[in-house]
LUMTOR-901164 format. One record per residue: x negated, y, z negated of N, C-alpha, C in turn. Coordinates in steps of 0.1 Angstrom, whole numbers, padded with zeros to 4 digits, always signed. Atoms other than C-alpha are relative to their C-alpha. Example, Ala and Ser with C-alpha at 12.3 -4.5 7.8 and 13.67 -1.06 7.14 Angstrom:
BEGIN
-0009-0012+0000-0123-0045-0078-0009+0012+0000+0009-0011+0000-0137-0011-0071+0008+0011-0008
//
This chain:
BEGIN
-0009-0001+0012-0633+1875+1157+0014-0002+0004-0008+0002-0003-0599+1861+1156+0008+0017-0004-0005-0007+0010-0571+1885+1148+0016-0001-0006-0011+0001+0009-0536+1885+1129+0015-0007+0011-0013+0002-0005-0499+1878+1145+0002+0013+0000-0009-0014+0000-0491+1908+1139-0007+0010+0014+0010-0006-0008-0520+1922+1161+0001-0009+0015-0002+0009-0015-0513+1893+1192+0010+0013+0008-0008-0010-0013-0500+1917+1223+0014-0007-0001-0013+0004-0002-0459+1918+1227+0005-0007-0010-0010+0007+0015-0452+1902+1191-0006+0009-0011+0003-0007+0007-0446+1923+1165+0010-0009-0018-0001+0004+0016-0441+1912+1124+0013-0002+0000-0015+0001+0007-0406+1914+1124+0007-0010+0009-0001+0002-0010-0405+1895+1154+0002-0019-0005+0005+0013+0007-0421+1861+1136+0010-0008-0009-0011+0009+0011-0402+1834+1117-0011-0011-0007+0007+0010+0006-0429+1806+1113-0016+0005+0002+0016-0002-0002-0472+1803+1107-0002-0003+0015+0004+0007-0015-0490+1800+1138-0014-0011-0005+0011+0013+0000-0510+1766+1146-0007+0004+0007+0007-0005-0005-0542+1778+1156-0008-0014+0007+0009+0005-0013-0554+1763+1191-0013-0002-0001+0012+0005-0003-0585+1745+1202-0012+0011-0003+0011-0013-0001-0605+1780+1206+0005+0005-0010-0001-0005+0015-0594+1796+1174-0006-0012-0011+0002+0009+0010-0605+1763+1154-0019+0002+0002+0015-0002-0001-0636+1768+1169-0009+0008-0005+0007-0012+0005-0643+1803+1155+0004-0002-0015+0002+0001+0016-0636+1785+1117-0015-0005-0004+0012+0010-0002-0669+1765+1123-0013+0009-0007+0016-0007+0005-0698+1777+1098+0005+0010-0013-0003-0008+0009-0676+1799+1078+0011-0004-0009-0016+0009+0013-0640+1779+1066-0005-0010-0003+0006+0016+0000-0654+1749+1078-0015-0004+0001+0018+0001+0004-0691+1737+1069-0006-0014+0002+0002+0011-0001-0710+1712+1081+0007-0009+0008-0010+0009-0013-0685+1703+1111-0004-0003+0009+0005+0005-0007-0690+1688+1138+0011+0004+0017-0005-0007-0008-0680+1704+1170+0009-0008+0009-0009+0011-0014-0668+1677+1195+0010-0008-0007-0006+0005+0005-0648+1665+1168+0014+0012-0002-0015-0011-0003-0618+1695+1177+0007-0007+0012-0010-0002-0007-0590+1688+1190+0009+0009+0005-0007-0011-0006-0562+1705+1208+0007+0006-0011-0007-0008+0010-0543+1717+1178-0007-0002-0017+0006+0005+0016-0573+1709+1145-0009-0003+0008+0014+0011-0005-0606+1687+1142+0003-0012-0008-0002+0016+0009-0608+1653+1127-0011+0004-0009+0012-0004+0011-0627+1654+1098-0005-0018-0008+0008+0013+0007-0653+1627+1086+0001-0005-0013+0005+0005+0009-0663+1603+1061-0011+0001-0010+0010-0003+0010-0682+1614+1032-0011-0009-0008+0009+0007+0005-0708+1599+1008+0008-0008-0011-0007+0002+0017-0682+1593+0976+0012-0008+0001-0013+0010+0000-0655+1565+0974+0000-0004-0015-0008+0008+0012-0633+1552+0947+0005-0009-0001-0007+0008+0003-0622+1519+0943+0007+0001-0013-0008-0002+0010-0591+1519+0929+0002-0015-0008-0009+0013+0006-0584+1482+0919-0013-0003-0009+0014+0002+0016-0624+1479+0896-0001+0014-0004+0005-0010+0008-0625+1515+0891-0013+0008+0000+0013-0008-0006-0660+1523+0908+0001+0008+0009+0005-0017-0009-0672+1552+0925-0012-0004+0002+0012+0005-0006-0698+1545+0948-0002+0006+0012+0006-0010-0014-0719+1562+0976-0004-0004+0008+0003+0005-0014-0729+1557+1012-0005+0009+0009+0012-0010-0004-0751+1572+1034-0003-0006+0017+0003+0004-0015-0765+1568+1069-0004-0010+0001-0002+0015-0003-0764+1534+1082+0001-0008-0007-0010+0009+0007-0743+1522+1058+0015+0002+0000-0015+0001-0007-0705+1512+1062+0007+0001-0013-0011+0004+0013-0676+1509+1037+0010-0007+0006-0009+0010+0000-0660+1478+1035+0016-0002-0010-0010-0007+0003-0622+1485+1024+0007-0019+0001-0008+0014-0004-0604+1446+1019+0012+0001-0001-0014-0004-0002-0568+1440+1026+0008+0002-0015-0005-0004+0011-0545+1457+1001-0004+0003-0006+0007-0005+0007-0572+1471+0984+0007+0016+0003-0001-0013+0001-0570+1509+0978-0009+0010-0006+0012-0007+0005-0596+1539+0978+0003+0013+0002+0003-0016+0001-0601+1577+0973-0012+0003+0005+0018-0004-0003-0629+1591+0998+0001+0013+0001-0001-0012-0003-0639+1623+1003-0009+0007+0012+0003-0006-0010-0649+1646+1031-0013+0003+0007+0015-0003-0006-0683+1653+1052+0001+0012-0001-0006-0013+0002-0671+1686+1053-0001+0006-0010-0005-0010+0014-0668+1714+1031+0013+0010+0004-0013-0008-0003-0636+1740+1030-0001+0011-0007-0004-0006+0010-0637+1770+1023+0012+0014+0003-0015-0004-0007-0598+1787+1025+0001+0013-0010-0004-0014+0007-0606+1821+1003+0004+0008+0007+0001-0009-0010-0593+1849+1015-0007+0008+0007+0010-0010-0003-0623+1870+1018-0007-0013+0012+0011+0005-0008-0640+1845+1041+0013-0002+0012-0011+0002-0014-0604+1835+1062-0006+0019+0006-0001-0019-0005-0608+1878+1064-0013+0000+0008+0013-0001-0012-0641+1876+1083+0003-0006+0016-0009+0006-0015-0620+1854+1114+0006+0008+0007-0010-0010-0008-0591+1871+1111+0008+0005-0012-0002-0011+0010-0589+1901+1092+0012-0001-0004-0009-0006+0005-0559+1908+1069+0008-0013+0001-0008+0009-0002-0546+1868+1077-0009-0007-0011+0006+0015+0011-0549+1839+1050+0002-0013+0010+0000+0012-0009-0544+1802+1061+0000-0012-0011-0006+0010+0006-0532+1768+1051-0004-0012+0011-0002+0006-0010-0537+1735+1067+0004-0017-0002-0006+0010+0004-0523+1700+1069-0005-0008+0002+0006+0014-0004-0539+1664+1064+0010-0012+0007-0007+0016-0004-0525+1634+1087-0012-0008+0008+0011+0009-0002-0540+1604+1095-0004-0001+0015+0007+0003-0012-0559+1594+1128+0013-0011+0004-0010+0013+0000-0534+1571+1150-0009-0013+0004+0007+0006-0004-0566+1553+1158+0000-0010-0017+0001+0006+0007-0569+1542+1121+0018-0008-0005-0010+0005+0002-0530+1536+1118+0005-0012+0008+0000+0011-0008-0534+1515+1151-0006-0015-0010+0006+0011+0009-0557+1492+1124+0006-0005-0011-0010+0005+0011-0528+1490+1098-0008+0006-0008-0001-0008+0014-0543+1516+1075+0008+0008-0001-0014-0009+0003-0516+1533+1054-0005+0016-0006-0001-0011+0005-0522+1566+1049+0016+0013-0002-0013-0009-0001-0499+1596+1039-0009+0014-0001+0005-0013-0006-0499+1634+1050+0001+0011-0011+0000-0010+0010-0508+1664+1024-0005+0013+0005+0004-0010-0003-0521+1694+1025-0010+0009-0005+0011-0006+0005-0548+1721+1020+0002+0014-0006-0009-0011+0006-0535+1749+0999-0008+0013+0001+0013-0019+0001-0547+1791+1005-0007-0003-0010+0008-0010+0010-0574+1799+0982-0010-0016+0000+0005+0018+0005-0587+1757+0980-0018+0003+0005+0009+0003+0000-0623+1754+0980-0007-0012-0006+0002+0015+0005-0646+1722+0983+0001-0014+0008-0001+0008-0007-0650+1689+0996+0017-0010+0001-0012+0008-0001-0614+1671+1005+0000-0015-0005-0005+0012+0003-0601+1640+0990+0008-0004+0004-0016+0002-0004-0577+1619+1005-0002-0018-0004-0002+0016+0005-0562+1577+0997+0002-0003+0011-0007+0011-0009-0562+1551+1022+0003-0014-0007-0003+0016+0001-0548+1516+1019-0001-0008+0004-0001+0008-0008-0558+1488+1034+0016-0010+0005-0010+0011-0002-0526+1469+1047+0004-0010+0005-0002+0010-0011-0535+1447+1075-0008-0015-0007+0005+0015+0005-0550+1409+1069-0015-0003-0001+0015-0003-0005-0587+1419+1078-0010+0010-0007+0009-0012+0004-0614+1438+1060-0003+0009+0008+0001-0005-0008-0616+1470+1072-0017+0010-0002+0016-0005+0004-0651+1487+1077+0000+0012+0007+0006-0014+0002-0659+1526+1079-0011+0002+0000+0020-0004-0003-0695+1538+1095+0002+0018-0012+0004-0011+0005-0704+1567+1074+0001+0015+0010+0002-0015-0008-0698+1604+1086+0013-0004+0018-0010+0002-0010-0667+1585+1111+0007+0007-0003-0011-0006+0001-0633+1604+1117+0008-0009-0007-0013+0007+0012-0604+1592+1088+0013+0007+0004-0009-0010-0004-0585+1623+1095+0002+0014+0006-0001-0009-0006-0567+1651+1108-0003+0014-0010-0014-0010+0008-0564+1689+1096+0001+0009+0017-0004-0013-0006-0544+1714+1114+0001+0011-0011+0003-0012+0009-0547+1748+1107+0014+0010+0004-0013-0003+0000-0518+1769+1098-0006+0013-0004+0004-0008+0009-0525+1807+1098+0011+0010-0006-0011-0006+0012-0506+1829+1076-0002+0015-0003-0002-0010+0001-0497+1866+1075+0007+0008-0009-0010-0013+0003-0478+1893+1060+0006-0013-0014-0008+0011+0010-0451+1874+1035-0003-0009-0001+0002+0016-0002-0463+1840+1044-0011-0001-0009+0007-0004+0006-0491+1849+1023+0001+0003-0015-0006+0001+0012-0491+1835+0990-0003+0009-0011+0006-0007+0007-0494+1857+0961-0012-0005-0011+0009+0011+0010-0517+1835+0937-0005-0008+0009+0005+0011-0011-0538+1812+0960-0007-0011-0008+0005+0013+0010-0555+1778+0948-0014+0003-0006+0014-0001+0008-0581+1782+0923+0005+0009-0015+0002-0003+0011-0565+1811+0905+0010+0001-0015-0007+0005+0012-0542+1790+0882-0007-0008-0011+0011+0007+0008-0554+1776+0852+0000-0015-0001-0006+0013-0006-0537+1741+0867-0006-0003+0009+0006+0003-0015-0558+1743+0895-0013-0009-0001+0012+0008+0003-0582+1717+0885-0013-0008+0010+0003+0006-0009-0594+1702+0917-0014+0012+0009+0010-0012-0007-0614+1737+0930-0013-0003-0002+0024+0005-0001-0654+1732+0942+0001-0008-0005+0006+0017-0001-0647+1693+0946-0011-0003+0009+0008+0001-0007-0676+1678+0951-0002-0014+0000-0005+0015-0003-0674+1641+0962+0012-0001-0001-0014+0005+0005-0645+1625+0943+0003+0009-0017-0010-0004+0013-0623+1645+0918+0014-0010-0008-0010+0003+0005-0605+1623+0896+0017+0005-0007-0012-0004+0000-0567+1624+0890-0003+0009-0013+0000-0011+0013-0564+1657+0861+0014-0005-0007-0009+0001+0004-0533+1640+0852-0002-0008-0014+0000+0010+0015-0524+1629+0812+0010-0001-0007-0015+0009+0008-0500+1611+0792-0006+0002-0016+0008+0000+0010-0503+1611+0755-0005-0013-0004+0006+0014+0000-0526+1582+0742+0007-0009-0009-0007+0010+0010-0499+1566+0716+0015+0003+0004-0017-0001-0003-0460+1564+0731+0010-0008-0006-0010+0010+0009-0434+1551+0706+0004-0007+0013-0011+0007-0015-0416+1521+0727+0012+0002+0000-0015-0007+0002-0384+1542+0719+0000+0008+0014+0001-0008-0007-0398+1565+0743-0002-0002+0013-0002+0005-0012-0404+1541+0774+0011-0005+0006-0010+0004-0007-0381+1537+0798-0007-0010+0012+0005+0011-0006-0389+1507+0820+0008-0011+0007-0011+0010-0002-0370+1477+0840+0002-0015-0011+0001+0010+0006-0365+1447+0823-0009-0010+0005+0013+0008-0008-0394+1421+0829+0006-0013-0002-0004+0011-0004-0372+1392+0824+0011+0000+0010-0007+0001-0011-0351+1402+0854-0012-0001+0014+0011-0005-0012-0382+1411+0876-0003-0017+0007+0005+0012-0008-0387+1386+0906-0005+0004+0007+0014-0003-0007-0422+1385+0915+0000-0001+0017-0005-0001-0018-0409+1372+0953+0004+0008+0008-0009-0011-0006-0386+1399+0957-0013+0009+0001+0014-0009-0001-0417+1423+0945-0008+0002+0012+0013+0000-0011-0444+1413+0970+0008+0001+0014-0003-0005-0012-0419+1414+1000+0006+0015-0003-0003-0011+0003-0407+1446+0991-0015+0011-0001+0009-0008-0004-0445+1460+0988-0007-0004+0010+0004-0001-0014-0446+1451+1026-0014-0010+0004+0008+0010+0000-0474+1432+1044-0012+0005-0004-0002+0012-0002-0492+1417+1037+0005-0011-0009-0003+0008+0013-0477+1407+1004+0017-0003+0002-0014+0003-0002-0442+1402+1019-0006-0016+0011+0006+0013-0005-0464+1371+1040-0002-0009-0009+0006+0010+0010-0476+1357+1013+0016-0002-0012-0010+0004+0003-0442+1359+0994+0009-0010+0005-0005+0015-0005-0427+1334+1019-0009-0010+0002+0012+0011+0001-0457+1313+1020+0003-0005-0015-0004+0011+0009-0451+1307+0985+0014-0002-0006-0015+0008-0001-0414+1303+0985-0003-0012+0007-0002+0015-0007-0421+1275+1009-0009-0006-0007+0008+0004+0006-0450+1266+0988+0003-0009-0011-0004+0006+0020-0426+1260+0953+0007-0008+0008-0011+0011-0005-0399+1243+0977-0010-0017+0002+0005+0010-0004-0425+1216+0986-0006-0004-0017-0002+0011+0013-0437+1213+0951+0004-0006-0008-0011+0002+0008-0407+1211+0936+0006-0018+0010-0002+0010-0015-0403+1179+0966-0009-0009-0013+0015+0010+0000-0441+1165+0955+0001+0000-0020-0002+0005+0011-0430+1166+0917+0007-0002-0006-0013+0017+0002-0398+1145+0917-0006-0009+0007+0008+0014-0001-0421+1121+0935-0011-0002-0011+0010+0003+0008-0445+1126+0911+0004-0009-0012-0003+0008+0009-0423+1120+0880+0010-0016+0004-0003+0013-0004-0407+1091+0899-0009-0011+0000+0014+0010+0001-0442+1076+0905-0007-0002-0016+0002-0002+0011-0450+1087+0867+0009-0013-0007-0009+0006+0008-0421+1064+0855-0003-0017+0001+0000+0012-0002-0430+1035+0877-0011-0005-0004+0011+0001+0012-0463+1037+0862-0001-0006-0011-0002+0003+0017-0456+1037+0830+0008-0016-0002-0007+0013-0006-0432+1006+0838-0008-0010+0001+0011+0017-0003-0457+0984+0853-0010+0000-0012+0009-0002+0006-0481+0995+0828+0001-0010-0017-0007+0006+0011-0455+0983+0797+0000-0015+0007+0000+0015-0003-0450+0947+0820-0012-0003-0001+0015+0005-0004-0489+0944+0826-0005+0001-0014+0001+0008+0013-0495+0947+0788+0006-0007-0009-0005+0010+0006-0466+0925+0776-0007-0012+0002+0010+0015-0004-0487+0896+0802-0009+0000-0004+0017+0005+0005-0520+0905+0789+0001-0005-0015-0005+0004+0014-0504+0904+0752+0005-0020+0001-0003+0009-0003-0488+0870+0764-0014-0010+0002+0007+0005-0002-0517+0856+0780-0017+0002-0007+0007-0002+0016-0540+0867+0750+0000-0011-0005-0004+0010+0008-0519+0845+0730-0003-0010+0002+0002+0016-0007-0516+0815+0752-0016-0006+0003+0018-0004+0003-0554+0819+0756-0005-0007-0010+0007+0004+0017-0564+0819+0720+0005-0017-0004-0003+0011+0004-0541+0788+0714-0004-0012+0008+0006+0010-0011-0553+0768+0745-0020-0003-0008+0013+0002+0001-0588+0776+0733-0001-0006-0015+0000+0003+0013-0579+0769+0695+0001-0019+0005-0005+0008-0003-0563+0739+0713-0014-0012+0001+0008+0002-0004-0594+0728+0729-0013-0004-0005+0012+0001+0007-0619+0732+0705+0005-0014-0010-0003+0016+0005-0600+0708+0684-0004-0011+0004+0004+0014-0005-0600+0681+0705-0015-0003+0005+0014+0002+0001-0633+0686+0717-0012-0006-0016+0008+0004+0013-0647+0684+0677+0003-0014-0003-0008+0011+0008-0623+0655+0668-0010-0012+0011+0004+0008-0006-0638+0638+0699-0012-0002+0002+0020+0002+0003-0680+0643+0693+0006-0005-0018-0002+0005+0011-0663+0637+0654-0006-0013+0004-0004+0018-0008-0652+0603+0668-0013-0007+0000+0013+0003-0008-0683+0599+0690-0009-0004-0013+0010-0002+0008-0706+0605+0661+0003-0018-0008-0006+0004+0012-0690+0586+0637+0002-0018+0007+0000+0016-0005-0684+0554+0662-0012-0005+0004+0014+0005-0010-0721+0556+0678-0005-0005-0013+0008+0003+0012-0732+0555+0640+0007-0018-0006-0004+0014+0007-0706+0523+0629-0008-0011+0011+0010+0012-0009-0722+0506+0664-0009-0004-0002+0018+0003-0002-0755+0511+0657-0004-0002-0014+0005+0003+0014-0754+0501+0618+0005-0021+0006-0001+0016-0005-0734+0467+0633-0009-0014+0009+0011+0009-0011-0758+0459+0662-0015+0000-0009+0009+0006+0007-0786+0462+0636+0001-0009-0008-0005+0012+0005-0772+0439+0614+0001-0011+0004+0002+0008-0003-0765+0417+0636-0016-0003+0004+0015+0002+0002-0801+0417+0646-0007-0005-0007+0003+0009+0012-0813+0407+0616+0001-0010-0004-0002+0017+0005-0794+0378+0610-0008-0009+0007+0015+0004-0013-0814+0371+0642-0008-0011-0002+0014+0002+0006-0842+0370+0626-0008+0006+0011+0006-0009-0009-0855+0399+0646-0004+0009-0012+0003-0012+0011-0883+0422+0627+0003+0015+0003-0001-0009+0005-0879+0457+0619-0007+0010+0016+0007-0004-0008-0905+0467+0648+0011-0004+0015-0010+0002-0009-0883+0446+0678+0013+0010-0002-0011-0009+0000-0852+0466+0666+0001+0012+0003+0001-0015-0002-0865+0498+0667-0003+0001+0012-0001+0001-0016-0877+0490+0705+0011+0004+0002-0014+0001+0002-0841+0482+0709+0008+0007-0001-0010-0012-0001-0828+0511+0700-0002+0011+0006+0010-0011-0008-0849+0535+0716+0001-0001+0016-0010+0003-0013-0835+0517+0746+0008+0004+0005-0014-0007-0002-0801+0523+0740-0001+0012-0002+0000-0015-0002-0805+0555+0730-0008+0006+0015+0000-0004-0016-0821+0563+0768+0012-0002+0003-0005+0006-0008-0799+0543+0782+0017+0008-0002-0013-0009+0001-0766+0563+0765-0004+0016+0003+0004-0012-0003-0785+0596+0769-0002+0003+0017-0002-0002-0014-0788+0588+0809+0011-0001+0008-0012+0003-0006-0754+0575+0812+0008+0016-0006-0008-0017+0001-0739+0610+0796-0006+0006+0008+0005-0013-0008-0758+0632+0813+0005-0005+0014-0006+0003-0013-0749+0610+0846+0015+0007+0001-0021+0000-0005-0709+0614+0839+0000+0020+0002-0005-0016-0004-0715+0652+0832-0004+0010+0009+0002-0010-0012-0731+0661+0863+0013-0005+0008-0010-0001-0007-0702+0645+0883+0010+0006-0004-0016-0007-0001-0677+0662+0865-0001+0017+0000+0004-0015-0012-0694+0696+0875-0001+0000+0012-0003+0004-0018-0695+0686+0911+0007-0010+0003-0003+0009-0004-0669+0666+0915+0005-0002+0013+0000-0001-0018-0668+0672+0955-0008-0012+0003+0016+0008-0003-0703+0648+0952+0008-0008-0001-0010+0019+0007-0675+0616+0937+0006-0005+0011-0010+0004-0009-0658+0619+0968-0008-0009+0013
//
């Protein structure tokens, strides 16, 4: 059994100015009765580290979700969670009084420098007299890398602060009617409330057309102060690649207005070439028609005078007609190949 300050040989009460921070071997004798479910080799010289519990909060969807033996918790960068303790705590007086009689006790959370070595952000609080229950505390991821947590690992510290005579609060945690967090078990959400309807008379706020998102993200540190100059250099090059764009856009449109004035052009010229064309082609089978028929009414005629019958003539013609039907078709295969004329 521990016992008081005031009871330590050669120091007497009036003697004291600050709590004492109870050493390796005094942390030892909280084991089973403050502290529950601890784990021994996990004391240090001045505290123990205290594990990872079953209960997490993501803060950025808003789940609460549990974990268990040989399972991890994967934490991604800038994300942020509420876990809570393997541990239990229990800081009544009547139970500190079974250590060390007639002393209360207090103790403080800081982070591991093992997990701050990995760029998690934590910050340091504390465990108030009278507190019962499993601990809550926030980490932050802040480094570039997901970070992953085995179940029942060390997150953090406490030291233990014990407390005597005056130092010894008169109300301890639990028996305010504020004290909402007493016999947490996992995760206790924030007890904090606003009213649900706030005139906009009543908000005070910055102006959102002053707010520069750039300035923002370097200002909430990395890794969002990386990524803030990544995309400053980002707008500088777009702002580059879309004055070439609307330069290219213009010359576009340009060739596009010349390329349908020549198609409009050569439409026209087109249609009139081919209006052109057909003319003369009709006028000239006209012609054709019209001269083959005055030949072949003449050359019968003459025939006749002859004194050629009706039967000889029609031979005769049946002739010529070959003989003009082989001679066209001769002229218009050379003037499809006329490489063959050469």
């Amino acid at each position: 059994m521990g016992v008081c300050l005031a009871q330590l040989p050669n120091l007497g009460a009036k003697e004291l100015s600050v709590a004492k921070i109870l050493p390796d071997k005094e942390v030892r004798k909280l084991l089973g009765t403050v502290i529950l479910d601890a784990d021994e080799k996990r004391i240090n010289p001045n505290g123990i580290e205290i594990r990872l519990g079953k209960s997490v909060l993501f803060h950025s969807t808003d789940e609460e979700k549990q974990i268990g033996p040989d399972t991890f918790l994967k934490i991604l960068p800038g994300e942020s969670v509420t876990i809570s303790s393997y541990e239990q705590f229990v800081f009544t007086k009547e139970v500190i009084g079974k250590v060390f009689p007639g002393c209360d006790m207090m103790a403080l959370i800081t982070p591991t420098t093992t997990m701050m070595r990995e760029g998690i952000m934590q910050s340091a609080t504390k465990v108030d007299s009278g507190w019962s229950g499993t601990l809550n505390w926030g980490l932050r991821n802040s480094s570039i890398r997901d970070f992953i947590l085995g179940y029942r690992e060390p997150i953090f510290k406490l030291t233990f602060f014990l407390l005597e005579g005056d130092e010894i609060p008169e109300i301890p945690y639990g028996d305010r009617p504020n004290d909402r967090y007493q016999n947490t078990n996992g995760i206790a959400r924030s007890t904090r409330t606003i009213p649900a309807s706030i005139p906009k008379n009543k908000i005070v706020s910055s102006s959102t057309e002053r707010l520069d998102p750039k300035k923002q993200l370097r200002e909430a540190g990395y890794p969002f102060d990386h990524i803030s100059r990544e995309l400053t250099e980002l707008h500088g090059k777009f702002e580059v690649v879309s004055n070439d764009v609307l330069l290219l856009k213009d010359k576009i449109e340009e060739e596009a207005k010349r390329l349908s004035a020549k198609v409009d052009e050569y439409q026209k010229t087109g249609l009139e070439k081919v209006e052109s064309l057909f003319d003369r082609k009709f006028l000239t089978a006209a012609g054709g028609v019209v001269g083959c028929g005055s030949i072949m009414y003449g050359a019968i005629s003459f025939l006749k005078n002859q004194g050629l019958t009706g039967q000889t003539i029609g031979v005769v013609a049946i002739i010529a007609g070959i003989g003009v039907w082989w001679l066209t078709s001769f002229l218009a295969r050379r003037r499809k190949n006329p490489e063959q004329s050469t």
